[in-house]
N, C-alpha and C positions, 0 to 999 in steps of 0.2 A: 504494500500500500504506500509506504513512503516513498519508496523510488519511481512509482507511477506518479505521483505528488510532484516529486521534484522536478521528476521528467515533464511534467506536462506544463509546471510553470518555467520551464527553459523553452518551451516552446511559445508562451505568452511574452516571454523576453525577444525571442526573437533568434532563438538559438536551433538552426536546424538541426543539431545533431542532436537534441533531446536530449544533454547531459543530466546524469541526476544524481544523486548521492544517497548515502544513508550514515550511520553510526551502528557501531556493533550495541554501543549501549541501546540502540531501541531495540532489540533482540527481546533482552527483559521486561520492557516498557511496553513494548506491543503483546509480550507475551503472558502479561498482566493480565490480558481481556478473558483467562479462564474465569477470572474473580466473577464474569458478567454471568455463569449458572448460574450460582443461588438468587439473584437477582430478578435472572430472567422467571425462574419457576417462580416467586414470590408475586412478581406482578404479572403472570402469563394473562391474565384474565382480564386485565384493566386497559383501560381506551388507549388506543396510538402514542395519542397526545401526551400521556403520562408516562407509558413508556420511552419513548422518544426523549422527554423530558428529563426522567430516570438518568438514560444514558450517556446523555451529553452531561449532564452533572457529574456523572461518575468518570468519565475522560476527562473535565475539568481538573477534576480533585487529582487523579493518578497524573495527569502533566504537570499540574501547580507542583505536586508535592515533587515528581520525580526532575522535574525542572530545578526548582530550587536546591535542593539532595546534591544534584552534578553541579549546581552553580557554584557551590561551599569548596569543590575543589577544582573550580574550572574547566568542569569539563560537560557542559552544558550544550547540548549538538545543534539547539536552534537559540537565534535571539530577536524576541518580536518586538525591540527597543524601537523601530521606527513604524512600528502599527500606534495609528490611533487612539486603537481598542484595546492595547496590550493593559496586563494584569503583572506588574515588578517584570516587564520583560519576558515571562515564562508561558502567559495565556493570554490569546488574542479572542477577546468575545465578540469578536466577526465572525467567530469558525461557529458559532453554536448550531448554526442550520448544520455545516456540516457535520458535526462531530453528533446531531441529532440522528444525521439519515445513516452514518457509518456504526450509531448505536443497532439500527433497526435493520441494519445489514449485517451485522455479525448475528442477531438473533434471528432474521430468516437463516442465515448459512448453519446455524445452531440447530436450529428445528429441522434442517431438511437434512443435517448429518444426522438425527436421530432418527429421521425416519428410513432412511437409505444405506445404512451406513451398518 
């Protein structure tokens, strides 16, 4: 997900080779999203909207915290110091639509490894 991320705003810059990046540290940071079971079965039943809502709060809170954690020894892999919207540099809440619909995208891909899988 993040290299498709970076890749696709290298190409909003203007960059045809699509260059994109990542960090090993999001390995763990992305890999954090097991946390989102007991969650997702806790609100399986409740409207979009609160899911959705759910999710993006809980990506919030795991980037503020895992943002800040890597900033204490510098090694922090993104800096949103020139957003707007940013939160001490570590969370840009322009992303909430996104980090809403990538909630409600890792719980279909949840639901449909359980049915399939």
């Amino acid at each position: 997900m993040e290299v498709v991320w970076t890749g696709l705003n290298s190409l909003y810059r203007g960059d045809k080779k699509l260059g994109c990046y990542t960090s090993l540290w999001m390995f763990p940071i992305y890999g954090s999203v097991i946390f989102f079971e007991p969650i997702m079965n806790i609100i399986a039943g409740l409207p979009i909207i609160v899911r959705g809502v759910t999710y993006m709060l809980y990506i919030f809170v795991a980037e503020y915290y895992s943002g800040t954690l890597l900033g204490k020894i510098n090694a922090c892999p993104w800096d949103y110091s020139n957003s707007r919207y940013n939160v001490q540099s570590v969370i840009r809440l322009d992303y909430a639509p996104l980090w809403f619909a990538v909630g409600l995208g890792f719980e279909a891909a949840y639901r449909y490894c359980l049915i399939n899988l």
